[in-house]
MDAnalysis code that builds the backbone (N, CA, C; Angstrom):
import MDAnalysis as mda
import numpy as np

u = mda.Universe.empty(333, n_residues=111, atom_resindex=np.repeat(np.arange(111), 3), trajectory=True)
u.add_TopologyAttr("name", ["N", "CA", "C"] * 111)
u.add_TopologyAttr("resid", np.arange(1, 112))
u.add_TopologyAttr("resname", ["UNK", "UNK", "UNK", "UNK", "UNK", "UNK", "UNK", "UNK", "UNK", "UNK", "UNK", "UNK", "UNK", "UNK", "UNK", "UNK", "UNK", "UNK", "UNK", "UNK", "UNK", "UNK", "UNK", "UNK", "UNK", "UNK", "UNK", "UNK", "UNK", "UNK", "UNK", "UNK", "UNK", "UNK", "UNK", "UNK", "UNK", "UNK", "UNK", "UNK", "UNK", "UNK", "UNK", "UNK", "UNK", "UNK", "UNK", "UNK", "UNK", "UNK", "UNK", "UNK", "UNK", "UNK", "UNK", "UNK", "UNK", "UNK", "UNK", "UNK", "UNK", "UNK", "UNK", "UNK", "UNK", "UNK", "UNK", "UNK", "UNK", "UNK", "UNK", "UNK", "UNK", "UNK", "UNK", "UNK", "UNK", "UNK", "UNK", "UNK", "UNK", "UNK", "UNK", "UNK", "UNK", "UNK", "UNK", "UNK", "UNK", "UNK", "UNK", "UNK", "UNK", "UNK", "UNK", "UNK", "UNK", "UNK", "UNK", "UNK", "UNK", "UNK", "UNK", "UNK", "UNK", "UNK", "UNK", "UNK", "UNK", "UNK", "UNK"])
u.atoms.positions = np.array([
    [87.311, -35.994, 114.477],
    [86.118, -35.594, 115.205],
    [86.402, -34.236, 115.844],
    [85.396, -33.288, 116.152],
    [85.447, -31.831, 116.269],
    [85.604, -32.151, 118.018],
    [85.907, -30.927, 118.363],
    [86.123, -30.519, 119.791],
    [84.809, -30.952, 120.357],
    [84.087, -30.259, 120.008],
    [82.352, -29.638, 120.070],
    [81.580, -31.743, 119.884],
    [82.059, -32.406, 118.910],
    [81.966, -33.706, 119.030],
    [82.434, -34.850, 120.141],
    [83.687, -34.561, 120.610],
    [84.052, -35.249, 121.605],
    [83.692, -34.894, 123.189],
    [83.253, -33.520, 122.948],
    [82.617, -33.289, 124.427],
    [80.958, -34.303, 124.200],
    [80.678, -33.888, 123.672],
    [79.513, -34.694, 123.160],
    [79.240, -35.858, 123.371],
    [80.410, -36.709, 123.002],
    [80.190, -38.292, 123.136],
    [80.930, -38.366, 124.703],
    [81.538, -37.715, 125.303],
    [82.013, -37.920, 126.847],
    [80.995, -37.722, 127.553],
    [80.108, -36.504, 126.970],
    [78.712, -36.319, 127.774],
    [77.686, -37.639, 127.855],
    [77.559, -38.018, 126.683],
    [76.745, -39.295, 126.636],
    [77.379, -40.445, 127.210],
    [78.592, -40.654, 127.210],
    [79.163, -42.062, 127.985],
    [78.814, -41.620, 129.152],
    [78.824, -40.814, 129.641],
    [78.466, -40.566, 130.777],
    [76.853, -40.902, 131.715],
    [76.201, -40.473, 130.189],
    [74.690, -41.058, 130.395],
    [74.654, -42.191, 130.125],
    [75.242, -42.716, 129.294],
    [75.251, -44.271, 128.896],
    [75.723, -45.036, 129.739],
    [76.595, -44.590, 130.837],
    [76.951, -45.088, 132.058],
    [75.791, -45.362, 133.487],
    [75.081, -44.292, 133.399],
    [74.607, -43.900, 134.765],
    [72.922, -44.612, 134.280],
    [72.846, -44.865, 132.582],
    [71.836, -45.397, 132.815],
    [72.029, -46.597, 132.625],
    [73.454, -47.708, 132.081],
    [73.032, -48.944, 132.471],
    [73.319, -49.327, 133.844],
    [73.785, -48.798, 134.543],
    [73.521, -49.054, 135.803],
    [72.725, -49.298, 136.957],
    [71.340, -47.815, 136.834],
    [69.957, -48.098, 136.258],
    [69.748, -49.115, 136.135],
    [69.756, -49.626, 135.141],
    [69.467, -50.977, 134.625],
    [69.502, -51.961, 135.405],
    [71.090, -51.602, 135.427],
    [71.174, -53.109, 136.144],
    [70.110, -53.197, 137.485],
    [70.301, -51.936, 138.126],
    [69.818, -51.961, 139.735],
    [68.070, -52.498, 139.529],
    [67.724, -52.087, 138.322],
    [66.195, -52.562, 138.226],
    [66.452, -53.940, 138.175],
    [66.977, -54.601, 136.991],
    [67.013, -56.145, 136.886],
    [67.230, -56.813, 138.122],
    [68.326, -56.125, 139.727],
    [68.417, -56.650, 140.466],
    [67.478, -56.755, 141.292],
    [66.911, -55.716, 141.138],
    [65.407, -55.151, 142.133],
    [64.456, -56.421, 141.895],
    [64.583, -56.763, 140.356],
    [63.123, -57.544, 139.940],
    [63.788, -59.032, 140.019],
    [64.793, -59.426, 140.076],
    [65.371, -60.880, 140.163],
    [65.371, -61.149, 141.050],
    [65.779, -60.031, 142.486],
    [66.203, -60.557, 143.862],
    [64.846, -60.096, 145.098],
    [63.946, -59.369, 144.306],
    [62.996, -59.503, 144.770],
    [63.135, -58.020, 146.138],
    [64.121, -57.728, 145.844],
    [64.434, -56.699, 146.572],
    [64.155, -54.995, 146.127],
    [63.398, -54.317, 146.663],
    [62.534, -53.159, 146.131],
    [63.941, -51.776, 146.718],
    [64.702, -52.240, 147.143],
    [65.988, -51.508, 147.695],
    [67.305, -51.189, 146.243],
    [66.678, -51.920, 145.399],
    [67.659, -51.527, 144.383],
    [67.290, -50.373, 143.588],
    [65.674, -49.814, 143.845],
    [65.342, -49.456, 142.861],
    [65.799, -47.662, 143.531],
    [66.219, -47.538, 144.858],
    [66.767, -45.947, 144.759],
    [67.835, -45.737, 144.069],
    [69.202, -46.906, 144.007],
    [70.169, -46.120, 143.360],
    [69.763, -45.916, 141.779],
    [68.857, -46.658, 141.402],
    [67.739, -46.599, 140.098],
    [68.194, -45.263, 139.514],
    [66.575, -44.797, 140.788],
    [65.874, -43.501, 141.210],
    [67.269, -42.530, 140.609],
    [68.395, -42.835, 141.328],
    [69.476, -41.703, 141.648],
    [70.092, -41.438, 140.373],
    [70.649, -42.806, 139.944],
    [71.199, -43.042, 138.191],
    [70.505, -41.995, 137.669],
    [69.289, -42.831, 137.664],
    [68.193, -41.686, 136.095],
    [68.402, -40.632, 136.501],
    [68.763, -39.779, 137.625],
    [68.739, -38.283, 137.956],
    [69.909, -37.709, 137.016],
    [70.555, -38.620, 137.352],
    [71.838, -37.992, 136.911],
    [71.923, -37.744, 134.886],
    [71.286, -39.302, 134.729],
    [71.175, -38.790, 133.746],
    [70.131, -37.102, 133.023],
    [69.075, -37.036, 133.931],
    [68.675, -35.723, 133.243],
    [69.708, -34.874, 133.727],
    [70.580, -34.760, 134.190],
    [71.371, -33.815, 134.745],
    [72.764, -33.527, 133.397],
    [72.882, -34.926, 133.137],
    [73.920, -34.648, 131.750],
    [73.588, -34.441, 130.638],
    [71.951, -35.260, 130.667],
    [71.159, -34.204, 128.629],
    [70.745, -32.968, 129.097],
    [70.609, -32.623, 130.166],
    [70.945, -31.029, 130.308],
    [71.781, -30.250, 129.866],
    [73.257, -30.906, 130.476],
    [74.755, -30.548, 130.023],
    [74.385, -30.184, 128.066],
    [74.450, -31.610, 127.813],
    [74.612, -31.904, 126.650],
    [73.763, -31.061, 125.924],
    [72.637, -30.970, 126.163],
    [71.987, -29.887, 124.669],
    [72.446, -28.579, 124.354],
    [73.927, -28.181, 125.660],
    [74.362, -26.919, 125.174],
    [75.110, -27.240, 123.929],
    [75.450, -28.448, 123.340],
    [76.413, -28.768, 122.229],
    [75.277, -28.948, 120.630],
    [74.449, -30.235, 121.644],
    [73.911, -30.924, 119.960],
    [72.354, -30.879, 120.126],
    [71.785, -31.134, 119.460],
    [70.142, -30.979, 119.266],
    [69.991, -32.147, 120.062],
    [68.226, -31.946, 120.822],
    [67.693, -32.762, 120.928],
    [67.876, -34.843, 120.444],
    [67.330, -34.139, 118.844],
    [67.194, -35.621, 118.424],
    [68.996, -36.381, 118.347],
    [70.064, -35.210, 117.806],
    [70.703, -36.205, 117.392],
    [71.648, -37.046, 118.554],
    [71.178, -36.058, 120.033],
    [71.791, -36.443, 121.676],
    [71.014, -37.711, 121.402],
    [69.946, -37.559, 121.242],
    [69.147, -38.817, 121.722],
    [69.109, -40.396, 121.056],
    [69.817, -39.884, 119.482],
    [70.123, -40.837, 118.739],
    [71.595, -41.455, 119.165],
    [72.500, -40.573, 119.859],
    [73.625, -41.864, 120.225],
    [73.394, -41.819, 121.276],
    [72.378, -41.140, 122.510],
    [72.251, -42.347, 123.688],
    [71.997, -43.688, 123.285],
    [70.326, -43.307, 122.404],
    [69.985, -45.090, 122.355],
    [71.000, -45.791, 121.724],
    [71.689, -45.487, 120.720],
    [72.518, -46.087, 119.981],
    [74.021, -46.899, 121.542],
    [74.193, -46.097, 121.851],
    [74.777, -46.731, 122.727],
    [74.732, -46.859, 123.998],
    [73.423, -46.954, 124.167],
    [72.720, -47.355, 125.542],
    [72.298, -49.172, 125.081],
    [72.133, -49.151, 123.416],
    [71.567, -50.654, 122.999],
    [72.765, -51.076, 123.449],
    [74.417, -50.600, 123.251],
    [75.529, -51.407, 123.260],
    [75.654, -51.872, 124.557],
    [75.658, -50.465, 125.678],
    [75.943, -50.956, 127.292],
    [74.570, -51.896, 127.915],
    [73.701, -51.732, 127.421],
    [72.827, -52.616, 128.399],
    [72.712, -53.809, 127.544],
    [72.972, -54.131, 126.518],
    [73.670, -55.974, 125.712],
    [74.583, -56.330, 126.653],
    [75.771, -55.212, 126.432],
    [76.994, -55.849, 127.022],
    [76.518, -56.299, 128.448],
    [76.067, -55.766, 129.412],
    [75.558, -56.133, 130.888],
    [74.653, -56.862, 130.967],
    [73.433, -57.576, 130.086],
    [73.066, -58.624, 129.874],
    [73.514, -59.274, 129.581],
    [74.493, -59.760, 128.631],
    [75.523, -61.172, 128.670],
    [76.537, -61.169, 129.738],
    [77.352, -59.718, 129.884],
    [78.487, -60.498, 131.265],
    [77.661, -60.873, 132.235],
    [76.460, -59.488, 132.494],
    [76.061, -60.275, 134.295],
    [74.902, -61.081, 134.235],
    [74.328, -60.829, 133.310],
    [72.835, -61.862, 133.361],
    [73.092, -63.091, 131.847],
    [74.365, -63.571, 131.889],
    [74.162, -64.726, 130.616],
    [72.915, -64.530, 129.721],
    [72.793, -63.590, 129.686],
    [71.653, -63.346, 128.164],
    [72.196, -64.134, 126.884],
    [71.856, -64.878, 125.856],
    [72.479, -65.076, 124.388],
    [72.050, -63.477, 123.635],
    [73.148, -63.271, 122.579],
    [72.655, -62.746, 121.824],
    [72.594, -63.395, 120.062],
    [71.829, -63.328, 119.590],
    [71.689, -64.507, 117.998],
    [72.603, -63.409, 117.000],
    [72.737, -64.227, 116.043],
    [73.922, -63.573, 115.332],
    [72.502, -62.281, 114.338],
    [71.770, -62.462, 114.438],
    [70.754, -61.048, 113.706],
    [70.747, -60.253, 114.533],
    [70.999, -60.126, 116.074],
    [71.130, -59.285, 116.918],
    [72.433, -58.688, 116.808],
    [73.328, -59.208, 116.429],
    [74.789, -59.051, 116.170],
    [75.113, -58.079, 115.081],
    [74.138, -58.668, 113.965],
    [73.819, -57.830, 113.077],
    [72.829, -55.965, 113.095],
    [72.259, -56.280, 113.880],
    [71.413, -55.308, 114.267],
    [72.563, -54.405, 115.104],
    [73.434, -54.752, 116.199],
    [74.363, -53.863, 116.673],
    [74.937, -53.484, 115.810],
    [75.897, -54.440, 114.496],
    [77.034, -53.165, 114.187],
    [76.203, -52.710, 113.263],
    [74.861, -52.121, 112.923],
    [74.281, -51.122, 112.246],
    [74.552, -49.432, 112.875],
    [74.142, -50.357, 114.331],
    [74.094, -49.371, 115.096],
    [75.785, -48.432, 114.821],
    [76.437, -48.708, 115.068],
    [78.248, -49.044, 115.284],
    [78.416, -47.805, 113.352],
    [77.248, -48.198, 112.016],
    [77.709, -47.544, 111.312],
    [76.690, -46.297, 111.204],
    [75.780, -46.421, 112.354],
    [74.912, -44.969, 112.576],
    [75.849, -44.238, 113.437],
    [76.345, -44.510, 113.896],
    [77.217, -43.431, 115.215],
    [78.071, -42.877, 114.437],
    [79.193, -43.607, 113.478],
    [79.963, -43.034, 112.455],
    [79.156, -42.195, 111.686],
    [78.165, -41.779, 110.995],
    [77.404, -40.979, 109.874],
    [77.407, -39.758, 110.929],
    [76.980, -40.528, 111.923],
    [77.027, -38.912, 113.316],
    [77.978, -38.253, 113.416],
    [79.112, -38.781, 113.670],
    [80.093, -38.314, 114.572],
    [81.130, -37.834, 113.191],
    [81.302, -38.449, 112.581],
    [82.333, -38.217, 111.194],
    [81.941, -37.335, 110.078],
    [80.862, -38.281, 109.196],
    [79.983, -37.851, 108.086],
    [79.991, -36.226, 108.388],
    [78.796, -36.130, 109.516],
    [77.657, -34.729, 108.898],
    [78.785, -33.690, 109.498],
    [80.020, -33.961, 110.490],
    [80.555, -32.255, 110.995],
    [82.662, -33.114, 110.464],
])
């Protein structure tokens, strides 16, 4: 993987971080009935426009945006089964490692 690639995917873990967290703080907001979760929300999502900022000095638009979701599907699964016992069915299982051989065509394949 290129230089120019691994800044890339550090940039996005980074978003992929700050937005399942996000996440979570909403799910807590809406489970616990508490409207106080939703600033560090607010704060997360900031941050994330603050790193696809960073990031489009490297990669385009679409293909930033194709391994957020790609691994934004992974971090907010994973934090629905550890913290909220979500199931996931084995076609969902299937549906992730698609994901798992789109990130490779990205990151390997095209540079």
């Amino acid at each position: 993987m290129s230089t120019r690639n691994v800044i890339v995917f550090i940039i996005v873990m980074f978003i992929v971080a700050f937005e399942a967290g996000a996440q979570y703080c909403i799910k807590m907001s809406r489970s616990s009935d508490n409207t106080m979760f939703i600033v560090p929300a607010v704060i997360l999502y900031s941050l994330v426009c603050g790193a696809l900022y960073c990031s489009y000095e490297y990669r385009g638009m679409g293909i930033i945006n194709a391994i957020w979701s790609a691994l934004s599907v992974l971090a907010v699964t994973f934090v629905g089964m550890y913290f909220y016992h979500e199931e996931i069915r084995r076609k969902d299982m299937i549906g992730i490692a698609l994901i798992f051989v789109g990130l490779y065509f990205i990151f390997v394949e095209g540079h």
